[in-house]
PDB file of N, CA, C and O in Angstrom:
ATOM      1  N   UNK A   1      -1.501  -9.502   5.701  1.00  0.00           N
ATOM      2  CA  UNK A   1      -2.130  -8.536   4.825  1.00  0.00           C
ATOM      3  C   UNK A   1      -2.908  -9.246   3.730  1.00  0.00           C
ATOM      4  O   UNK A   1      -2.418 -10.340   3.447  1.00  0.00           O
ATOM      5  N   UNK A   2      -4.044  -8.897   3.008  1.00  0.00           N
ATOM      6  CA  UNK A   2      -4.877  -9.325   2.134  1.00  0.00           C
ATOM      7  C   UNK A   2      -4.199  -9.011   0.882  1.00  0.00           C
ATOM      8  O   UNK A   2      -3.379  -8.099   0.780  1.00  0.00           O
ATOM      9  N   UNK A   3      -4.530  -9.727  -0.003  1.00  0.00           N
ATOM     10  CA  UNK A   3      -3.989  -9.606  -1.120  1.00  0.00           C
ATOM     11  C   UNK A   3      -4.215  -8.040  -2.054  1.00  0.00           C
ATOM     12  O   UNK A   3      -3.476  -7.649  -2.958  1.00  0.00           O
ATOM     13  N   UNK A   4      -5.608  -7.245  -1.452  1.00  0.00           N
ATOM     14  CA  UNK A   4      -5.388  -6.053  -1.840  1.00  0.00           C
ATOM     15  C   UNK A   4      -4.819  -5.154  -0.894  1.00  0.00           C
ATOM     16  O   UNK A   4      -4.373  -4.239  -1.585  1.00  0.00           O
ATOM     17  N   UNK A   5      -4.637  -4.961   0.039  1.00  0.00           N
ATOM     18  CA  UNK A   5      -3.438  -4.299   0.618  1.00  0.00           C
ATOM     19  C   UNK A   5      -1.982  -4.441   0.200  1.00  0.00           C
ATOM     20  O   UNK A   5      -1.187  -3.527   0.417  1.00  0.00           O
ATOM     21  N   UNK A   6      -1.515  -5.914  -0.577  1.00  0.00           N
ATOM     22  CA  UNK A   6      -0.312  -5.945  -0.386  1.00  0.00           C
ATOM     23  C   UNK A   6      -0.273  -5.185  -1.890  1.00  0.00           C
ATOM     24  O   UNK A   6       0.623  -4.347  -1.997  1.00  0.00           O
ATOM     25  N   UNK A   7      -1.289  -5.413  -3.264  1.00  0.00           N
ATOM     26  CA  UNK A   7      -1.157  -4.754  -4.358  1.00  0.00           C
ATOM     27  C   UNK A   7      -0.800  -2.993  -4.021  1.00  0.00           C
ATOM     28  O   UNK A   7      -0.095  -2.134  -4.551  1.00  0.00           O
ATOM     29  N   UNK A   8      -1.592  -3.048  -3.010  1.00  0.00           N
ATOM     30  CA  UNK A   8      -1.997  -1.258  -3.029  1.00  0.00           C
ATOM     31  C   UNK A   8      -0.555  -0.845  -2.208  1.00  0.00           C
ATOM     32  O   UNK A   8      -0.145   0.315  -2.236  1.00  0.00           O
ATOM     33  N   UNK A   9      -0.126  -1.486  -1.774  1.00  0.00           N
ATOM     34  CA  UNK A   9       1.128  -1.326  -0.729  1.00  0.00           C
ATOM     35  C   UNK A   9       2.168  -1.068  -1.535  1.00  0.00           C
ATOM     36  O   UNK A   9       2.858  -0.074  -1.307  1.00  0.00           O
ATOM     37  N   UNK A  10       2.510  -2.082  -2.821  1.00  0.00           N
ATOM     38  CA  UNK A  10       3.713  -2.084  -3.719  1.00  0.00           C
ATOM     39  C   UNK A  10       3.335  -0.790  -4.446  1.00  0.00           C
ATOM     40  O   UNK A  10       4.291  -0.150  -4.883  1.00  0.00           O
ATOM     41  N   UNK A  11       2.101  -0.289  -4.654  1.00  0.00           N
ATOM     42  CA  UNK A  11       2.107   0.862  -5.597  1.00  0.00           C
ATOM     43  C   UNK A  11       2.506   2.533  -4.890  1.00  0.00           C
ATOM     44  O   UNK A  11       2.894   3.558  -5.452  1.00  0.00           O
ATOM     45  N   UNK A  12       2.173   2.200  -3.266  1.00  0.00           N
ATOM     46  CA  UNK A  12       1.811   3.260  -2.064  1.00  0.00           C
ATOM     47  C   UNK A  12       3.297   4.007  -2.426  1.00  0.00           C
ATOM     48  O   UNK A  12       3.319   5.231  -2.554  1.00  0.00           O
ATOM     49  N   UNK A  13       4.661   3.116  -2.598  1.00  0.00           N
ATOM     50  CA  UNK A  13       6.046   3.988  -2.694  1.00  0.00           C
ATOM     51  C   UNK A  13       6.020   4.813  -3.870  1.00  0.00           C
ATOM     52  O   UNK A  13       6.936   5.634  -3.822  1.00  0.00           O
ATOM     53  N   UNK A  14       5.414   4.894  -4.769  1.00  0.00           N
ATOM     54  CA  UNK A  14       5.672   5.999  -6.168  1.00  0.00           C
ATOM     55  C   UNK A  14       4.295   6.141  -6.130  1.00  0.00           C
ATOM     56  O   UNK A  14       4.353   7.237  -6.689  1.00  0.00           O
ATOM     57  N   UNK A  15       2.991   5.971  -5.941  1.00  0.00           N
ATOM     58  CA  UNK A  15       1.988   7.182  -6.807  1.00  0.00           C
ATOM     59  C   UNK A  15       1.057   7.636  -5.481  1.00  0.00           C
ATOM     60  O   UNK A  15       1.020   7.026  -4.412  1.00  0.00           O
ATOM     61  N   UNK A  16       0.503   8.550  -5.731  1.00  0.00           N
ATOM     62  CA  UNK A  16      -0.624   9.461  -4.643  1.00  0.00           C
ATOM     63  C   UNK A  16      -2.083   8.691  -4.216  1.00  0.00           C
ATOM     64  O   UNK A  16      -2.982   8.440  -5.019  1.00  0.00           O
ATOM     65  N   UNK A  17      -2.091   8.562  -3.616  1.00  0.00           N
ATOM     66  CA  UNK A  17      -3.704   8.062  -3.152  1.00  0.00           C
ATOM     67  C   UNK A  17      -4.373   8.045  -4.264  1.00  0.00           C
ATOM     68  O   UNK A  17      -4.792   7.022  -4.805  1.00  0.00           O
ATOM     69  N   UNK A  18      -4.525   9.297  -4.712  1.00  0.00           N
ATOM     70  CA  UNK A  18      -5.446   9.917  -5.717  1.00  0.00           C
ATOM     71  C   UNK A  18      -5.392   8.851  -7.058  1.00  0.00           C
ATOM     72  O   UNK A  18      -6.239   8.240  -7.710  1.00  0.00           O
ATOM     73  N   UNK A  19      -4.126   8.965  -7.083  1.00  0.00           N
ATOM     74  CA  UNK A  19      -3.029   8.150  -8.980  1.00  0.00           C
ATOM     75  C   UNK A  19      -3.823   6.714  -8.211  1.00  0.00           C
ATOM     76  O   UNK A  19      -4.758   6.302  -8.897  1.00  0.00           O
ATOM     77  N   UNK A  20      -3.594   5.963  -6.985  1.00  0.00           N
ATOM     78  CA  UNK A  20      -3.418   4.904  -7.121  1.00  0.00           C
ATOM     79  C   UNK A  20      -5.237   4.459  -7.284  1.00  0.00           C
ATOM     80  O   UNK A  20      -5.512   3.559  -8.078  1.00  0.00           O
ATOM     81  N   UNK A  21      -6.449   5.183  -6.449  1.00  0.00           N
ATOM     82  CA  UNK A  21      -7.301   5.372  -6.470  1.00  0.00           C
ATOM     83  C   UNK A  21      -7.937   5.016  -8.165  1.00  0.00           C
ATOM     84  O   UNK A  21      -8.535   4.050  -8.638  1.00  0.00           O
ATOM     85  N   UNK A  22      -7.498   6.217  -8.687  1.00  0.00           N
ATOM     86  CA  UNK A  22      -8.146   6.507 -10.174  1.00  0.00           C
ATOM     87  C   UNK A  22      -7.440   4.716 -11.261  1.00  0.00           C
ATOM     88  O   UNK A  22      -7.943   4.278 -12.296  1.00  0.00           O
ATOM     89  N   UNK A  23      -6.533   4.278 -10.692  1.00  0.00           N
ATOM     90  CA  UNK A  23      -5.822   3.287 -11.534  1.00  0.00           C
ATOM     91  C   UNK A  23      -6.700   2.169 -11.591  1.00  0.00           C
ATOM     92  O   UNK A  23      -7.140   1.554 -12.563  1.00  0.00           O
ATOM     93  N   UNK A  24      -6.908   1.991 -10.125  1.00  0.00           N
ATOM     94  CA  UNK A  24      -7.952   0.726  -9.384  1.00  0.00           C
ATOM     95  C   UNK A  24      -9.150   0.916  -9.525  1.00  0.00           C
ATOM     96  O   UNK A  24      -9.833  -0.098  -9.669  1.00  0.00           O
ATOM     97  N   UNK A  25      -9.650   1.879  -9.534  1.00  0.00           N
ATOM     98  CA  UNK A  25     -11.157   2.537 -10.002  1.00  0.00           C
ATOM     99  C   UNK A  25     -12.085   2.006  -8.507  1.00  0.00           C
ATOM    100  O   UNK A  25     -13.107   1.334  -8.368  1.00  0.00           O
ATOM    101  N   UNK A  26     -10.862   2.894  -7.243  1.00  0.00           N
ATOM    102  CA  UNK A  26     -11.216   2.830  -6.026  1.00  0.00           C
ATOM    103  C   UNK A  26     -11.083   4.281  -5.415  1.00  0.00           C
ATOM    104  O   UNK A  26     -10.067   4.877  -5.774  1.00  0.00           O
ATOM    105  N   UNK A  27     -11.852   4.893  -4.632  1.00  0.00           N
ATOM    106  CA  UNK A  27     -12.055   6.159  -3.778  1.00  0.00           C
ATOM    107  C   UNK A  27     -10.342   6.228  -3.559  1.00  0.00           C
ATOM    108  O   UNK A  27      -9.771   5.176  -3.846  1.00  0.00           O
ATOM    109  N   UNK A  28      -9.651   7.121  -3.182  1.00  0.00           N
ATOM    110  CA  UNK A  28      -8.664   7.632  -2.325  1.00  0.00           C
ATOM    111  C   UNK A  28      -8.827   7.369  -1.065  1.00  0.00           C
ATOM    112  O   UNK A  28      -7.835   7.183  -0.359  1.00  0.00           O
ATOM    113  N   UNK A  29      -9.904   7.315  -0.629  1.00  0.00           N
ATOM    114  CA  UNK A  29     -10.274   6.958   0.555  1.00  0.00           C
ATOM    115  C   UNK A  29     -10.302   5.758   1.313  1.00  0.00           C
ATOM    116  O   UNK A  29     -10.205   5.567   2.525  1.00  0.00           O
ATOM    117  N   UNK A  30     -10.544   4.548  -0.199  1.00  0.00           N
ATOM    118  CA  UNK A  30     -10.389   3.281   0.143  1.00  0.00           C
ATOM    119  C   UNK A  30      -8.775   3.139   0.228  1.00  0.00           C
ATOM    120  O   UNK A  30      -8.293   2.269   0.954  1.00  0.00           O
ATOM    121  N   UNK A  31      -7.863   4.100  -0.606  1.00  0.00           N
ATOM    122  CA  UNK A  31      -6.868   3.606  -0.553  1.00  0.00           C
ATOM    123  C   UNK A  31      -6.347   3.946   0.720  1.00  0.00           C
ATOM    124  O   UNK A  31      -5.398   3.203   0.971  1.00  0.00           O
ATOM    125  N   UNK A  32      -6.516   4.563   1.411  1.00  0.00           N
ATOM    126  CA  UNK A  32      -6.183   5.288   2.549  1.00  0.00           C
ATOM    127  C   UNK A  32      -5.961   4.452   3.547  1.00  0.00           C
ATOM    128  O   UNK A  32      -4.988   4.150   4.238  1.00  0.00           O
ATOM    129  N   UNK A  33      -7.784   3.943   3.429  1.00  0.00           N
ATOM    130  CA  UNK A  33      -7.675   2.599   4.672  1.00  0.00           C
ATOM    131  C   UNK A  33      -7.054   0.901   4.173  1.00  0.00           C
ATOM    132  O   UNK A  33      -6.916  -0.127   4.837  1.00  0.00           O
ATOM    133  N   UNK A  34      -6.789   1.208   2.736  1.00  0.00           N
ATOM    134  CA  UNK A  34      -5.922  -0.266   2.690  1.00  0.00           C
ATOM    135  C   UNK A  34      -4.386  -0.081   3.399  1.00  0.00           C
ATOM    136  O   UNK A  34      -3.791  -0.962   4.019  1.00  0.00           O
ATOM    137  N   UNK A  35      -3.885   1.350   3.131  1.00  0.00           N
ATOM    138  CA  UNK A  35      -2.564   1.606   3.537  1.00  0.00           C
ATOM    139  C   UNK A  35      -2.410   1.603   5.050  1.00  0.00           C
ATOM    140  O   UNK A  35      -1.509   0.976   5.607  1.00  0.00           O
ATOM    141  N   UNK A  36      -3.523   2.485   5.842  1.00  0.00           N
ATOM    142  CA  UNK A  36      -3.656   2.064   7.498  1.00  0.00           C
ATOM    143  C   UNK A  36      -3.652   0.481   7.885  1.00  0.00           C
ATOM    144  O   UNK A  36      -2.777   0.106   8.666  1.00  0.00           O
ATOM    145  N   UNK A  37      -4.684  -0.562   7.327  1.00  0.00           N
ATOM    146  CA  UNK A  37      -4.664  -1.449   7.816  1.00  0.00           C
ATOM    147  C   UNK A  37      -3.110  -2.387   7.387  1.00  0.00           C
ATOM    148  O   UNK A  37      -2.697  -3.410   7.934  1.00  0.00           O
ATOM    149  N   UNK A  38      -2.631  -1.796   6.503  1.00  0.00           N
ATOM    150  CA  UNK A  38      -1.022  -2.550   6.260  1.00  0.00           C
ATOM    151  C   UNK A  38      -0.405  -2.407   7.269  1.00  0.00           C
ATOM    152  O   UNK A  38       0.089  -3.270   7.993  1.00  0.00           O
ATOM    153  N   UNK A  39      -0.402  -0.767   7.413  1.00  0.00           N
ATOM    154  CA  UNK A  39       0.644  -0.578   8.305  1.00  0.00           C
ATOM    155  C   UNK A  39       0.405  -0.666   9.831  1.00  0.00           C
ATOM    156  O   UNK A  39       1.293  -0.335  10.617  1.00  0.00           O
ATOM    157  N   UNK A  40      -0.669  -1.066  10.199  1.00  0.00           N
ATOM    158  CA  UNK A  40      -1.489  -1.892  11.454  1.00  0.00           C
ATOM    159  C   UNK A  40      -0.620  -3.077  11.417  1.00  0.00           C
ATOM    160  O   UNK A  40       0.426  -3.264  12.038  1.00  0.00           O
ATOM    161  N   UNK A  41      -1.284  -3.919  10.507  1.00  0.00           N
ATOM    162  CA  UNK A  41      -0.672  -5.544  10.385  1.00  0.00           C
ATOM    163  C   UNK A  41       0.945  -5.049  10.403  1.00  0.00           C
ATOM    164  O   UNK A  41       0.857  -5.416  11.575  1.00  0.00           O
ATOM    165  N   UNK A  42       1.754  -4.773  10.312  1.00  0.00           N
ATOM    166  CA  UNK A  42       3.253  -4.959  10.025  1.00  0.00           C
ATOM    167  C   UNK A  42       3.653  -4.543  11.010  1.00  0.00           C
ATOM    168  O   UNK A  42       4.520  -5.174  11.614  1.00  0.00           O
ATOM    169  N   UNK A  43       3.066  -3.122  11.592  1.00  0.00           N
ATOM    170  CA  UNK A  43       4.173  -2.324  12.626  1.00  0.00           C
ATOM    171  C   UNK A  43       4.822  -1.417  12.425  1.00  0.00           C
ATOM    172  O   UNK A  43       5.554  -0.901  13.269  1.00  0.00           O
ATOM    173  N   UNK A  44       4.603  -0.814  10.575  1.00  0.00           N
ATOM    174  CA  UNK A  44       5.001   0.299  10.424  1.00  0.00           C
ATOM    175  C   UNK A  44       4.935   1.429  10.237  1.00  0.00           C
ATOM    176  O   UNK A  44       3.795   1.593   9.802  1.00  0.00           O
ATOM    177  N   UNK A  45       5.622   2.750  10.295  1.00  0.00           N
ATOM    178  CA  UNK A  45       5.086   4.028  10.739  1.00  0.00           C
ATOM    179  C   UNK A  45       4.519   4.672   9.229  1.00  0.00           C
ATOM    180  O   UNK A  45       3.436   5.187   8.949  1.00  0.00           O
ATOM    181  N   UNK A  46       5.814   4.392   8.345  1.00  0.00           N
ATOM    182  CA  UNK A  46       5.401   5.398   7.223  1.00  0.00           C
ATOM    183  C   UNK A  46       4.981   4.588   5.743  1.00  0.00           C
ATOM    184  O   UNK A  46       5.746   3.686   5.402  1.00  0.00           O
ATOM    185  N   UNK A  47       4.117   4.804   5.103  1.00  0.00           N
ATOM    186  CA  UNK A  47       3.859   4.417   4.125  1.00  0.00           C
ATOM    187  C   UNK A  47       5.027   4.054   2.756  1.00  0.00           C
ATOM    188  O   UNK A  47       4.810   3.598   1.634  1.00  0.00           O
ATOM    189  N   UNK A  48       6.301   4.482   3.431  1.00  0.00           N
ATOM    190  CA  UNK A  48       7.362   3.945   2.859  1.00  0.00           C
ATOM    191  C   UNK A  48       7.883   2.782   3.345  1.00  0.00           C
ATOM    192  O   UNK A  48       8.063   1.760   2.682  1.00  0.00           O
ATOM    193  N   UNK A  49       8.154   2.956   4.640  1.00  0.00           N
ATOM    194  CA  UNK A  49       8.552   1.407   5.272  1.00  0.00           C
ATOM    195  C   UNK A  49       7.479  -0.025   4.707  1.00  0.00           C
ATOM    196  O   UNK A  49       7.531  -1.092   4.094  1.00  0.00           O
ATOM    197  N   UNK A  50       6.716   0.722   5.301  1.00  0.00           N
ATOM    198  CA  UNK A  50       5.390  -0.425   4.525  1.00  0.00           C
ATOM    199  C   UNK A  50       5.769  -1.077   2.639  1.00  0.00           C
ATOM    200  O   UNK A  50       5.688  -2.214   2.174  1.00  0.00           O
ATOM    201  N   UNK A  51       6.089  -0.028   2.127  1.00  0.00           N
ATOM    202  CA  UNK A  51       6.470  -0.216   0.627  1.00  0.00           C
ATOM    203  C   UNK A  51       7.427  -1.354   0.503  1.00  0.00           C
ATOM    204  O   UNK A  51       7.280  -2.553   0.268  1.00  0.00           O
ATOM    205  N   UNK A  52       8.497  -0.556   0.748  1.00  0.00           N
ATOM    206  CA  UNK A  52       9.788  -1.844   1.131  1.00  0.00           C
ATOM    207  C   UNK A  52       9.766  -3.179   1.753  1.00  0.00           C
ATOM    208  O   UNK A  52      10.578  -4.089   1.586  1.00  0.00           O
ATOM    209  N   UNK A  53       8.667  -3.159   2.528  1.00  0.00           N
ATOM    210  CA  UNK A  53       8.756  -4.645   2.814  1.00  0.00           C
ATOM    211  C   UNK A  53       7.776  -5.207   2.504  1.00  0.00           C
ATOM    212  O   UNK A  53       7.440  -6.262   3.041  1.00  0.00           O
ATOM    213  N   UNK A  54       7.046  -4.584   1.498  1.00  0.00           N
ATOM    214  CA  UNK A  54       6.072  -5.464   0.584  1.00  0.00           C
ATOM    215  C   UNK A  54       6.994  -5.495  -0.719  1.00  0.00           C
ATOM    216  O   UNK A  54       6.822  -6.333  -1.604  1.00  0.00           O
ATOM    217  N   UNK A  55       7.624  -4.871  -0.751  1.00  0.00           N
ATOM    218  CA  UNK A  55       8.836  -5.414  -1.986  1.00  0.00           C
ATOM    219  C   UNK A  55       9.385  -6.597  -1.893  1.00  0.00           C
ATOM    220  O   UNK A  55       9.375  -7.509  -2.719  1.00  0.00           O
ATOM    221  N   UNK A  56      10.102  -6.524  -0.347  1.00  0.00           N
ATOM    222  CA  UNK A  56      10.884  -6.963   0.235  1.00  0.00           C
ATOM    223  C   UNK A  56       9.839  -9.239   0.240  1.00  0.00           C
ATOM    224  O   UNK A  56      10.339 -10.306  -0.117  1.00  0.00           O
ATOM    225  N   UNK A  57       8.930  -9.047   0.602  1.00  0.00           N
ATOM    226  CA  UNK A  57       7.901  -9.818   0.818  1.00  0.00           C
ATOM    227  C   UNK A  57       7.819 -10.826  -0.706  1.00  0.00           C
ATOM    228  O   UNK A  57       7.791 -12.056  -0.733  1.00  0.00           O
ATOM    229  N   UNK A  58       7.792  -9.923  -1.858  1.00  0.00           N
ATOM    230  CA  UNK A  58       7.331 -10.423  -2.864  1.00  0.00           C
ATOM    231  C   UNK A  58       8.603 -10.075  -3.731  1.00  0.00           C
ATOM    232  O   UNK A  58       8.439  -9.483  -4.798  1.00  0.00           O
ATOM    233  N   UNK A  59       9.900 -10.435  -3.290  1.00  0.00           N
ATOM    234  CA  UNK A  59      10.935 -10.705  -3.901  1.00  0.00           C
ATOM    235  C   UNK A  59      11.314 -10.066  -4.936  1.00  0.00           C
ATOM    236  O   UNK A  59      11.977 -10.573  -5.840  1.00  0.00           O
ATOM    237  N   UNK A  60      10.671  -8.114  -4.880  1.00  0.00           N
ATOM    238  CA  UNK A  60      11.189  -7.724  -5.867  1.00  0.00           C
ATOM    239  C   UNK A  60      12.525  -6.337  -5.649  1.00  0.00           C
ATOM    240  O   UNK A  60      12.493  -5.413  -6.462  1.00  0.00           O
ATOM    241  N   UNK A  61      13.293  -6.330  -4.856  1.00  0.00           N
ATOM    242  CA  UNK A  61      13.851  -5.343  -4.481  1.00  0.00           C
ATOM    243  C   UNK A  61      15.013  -5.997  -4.822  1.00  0.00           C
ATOM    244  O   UNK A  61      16.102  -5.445  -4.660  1.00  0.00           O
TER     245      UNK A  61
END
């Protein structure tokens, strides 16, 4: 994963496309496809699994 997928990934478990969008001063849309291509690269289904093991990744859980 690229280093902005994995930012947008740790934020994907608590705020909305929209929240994480307006924070980054990126479309919802971009966030959309950073969260697809995560969960491409990893193998996982839900934008939660994905969360956790970008926690999990960057040693903060």
């Amino acid at each position: 994963m690229t280093d902005r997928e994995m930012e947008i990934a740790a934020l994907a478990g608590h705020y909305s496309d929209a929240d994480i969008g307006a924070n980054l001063r990126i479309s919802p849309r971009t966030v959309q496809n950073h969260i697809s291509n995560g969960l491409r690269k990893t193998n996982t289904l839900t934008r939660q699994e994905l969360f956790e093991l970008v926690l999990q990744a960057l040693g903060t859980q």
